[in-house]
C-alpha positions as CSV (number, residue, x, y, z in Angstrom):
1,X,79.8,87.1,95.4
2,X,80.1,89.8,93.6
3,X,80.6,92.2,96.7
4,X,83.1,89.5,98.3
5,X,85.6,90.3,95.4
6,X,85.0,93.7,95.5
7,X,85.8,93.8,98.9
8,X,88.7,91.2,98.7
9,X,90.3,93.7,95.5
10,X,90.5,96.5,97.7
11,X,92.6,94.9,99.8
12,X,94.3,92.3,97.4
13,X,98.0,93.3,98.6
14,X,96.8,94.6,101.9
15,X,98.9,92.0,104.2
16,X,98.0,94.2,107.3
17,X,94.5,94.0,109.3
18,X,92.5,91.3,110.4
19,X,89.9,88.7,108.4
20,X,87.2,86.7,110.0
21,X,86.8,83.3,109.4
22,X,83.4,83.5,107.0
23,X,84.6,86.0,104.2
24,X,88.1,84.3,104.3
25,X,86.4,81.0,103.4
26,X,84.3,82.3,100.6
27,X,87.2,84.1,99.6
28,X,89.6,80.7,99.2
29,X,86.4,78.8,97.9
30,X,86.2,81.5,94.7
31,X,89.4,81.9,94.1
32,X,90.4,78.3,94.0
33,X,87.2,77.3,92.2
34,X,88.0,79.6,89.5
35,X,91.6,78.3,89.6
36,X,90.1,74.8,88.8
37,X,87.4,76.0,86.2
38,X,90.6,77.4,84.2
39,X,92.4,74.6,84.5
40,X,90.1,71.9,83.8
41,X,89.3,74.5,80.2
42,X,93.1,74.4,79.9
43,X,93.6,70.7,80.3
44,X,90.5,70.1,78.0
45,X,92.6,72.3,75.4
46,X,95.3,70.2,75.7
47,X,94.6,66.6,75.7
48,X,92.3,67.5,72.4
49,X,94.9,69.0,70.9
50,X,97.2,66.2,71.6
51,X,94.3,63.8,70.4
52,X,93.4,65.3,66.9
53,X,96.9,64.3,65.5
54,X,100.6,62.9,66.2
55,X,102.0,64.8,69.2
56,X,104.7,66.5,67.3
57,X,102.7,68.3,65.7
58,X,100.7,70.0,68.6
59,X,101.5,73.3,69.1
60,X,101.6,72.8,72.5
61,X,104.5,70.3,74.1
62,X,104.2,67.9,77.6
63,X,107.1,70.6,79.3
64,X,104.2,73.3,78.6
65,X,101.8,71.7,81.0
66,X,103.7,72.0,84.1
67,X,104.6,76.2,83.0
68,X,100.7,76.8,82.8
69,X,99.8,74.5,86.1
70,X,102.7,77.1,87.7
71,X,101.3,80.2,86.4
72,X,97.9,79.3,87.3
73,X,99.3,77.9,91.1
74,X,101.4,81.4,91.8
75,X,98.1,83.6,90.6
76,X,96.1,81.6,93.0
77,X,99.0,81.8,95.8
78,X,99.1,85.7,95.2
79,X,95.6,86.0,95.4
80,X,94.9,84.3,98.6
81,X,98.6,85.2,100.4
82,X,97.4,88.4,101.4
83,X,94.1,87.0,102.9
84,X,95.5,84.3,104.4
85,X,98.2,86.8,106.5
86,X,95.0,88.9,107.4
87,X,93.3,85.5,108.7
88,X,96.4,84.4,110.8
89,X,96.9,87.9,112.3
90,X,93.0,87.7,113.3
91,X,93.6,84.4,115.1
92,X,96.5,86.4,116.9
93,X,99.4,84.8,114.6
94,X,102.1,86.5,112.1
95,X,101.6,85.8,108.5
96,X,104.6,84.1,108.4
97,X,103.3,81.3,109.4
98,X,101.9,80.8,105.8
99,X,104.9,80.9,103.8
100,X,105.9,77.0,104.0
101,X,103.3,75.8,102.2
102,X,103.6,77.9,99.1
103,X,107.8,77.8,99.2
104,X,106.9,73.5,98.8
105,X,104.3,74.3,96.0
106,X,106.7,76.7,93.6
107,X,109.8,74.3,94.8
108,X,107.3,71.0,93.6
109,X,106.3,72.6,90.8
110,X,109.5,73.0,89.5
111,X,111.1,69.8,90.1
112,X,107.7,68.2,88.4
113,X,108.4,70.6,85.4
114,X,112.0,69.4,85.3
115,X,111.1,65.5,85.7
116,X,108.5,66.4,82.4
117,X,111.2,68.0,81.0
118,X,113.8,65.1,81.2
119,X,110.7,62.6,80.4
120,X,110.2,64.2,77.5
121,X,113.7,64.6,76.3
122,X,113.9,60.9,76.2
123,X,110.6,60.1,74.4
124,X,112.2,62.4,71.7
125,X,115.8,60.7,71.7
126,X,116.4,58.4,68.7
127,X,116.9,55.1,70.2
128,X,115.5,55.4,73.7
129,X,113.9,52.3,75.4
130,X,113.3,54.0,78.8
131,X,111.0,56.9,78.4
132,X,111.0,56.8,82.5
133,X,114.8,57.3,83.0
134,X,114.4,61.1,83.8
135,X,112.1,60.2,86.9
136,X,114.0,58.1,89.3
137,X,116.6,60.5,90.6
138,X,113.8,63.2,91.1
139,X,110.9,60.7,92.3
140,X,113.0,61.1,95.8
141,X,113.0,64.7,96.4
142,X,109.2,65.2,95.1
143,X,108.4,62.5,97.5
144,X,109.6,64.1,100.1
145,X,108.5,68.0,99.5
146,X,104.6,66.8,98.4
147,X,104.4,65.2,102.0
148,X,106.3,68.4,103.6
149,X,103.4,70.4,101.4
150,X,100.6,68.5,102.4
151,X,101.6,68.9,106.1
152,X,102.5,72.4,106.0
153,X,99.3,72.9,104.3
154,X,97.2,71.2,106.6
155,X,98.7,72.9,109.5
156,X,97.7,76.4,107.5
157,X,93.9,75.2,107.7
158,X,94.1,74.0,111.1
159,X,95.8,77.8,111.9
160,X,93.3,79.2,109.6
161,X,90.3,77.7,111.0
162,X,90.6,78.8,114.5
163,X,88.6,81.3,116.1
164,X,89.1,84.7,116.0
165,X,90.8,86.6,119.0
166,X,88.3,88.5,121.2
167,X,89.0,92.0,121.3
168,X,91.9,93.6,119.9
169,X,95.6,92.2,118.8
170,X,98.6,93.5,117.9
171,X,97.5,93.5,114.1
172,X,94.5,95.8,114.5
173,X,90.9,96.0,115.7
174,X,89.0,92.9,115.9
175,X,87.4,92.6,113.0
176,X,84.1,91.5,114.0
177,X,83.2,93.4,116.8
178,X,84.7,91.4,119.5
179,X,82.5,88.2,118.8
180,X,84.8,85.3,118.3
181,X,83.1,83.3,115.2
């Protein structure tokens, strides 16, 4: 494990080359399983903090939530975009084909964040009934770029998944001698 991220921080920002399938894999697998391991720590944080008293007076707020789910999502997009470009080019592709999925995430993220936002602005209003009436007019758009996310992102694994071309490409020697695992 420890020579996969070695290898992988060498060429962190390296968007040219080619990546087999196998370190690729164990690459994403590490990368987002640390992503989780420090989210589950943060959300743990959280929801005690918010449980050991009244919620105003948590140091953190609802609207930070979405901020540190965003920060942790664009780390984990920066450290696999590079791979994933190097795994497309292998399978003969241009890393271009992996920027939808990412521009749904960020845009997703933010309109969640906003909705949180608005939700929260209402819990806080004196005299508010509705603590929902920030969601409806954005339930809609989020809607409608999760399921453009979710395809984009499973037609990234389906590109990502294929074999190898034999030989070499236009983005470099094959890198795995020819064989096409």
């Amino acid at each position: 494990m420890i020579a996969l991220w070695s290898e992988h921080r060498r060429s962190l920002f390296s968007f040219a080359g080619r990546e087999t399938r196998q370190p690729f894999w164990l690459w994403v697998l590490s990368v987002v399983g640390a992503a989780m391991v420090i989210w589950t720590v943060f959300m743990t944080a959280f929801v005690g903090i918010i449980m050991t008293g009244p919620i105003e007076a948590a140091p953190l707020n609802f609207a930070m939530a979405p901020i540190v789910m965003g920060v942790i999502s664009l780390t984990v997009i920066v450290l696999l975009a590079a791979a994933v470009a190097r795994r497309l080019h292998d399978s003969g592709r241009s890393g271009w084909w992996g920027i939808p999925a990412p521009l749904f995430l960020m845009s997703g993220m933010a309109m969640m964040a906003r909705m949180f936002t608005a939700i929260q602005a209402d819990t806080q209003t004196p005299g508010a009934t509705d603590a929902m009436s920030g969601m409806p007019p954005l339930f809609g758009p989020i809607l409608l770029n999760n399921l453009a996310y979710l395809a984009s992102l499973l037609m990234l694994v389906i590109l990502c998944c294929m074999a190898s071309q034999p030989g070499d490409n236009r983005y470099g020697p094959s890198a795995n001698g020819g064989d096409s695992r």
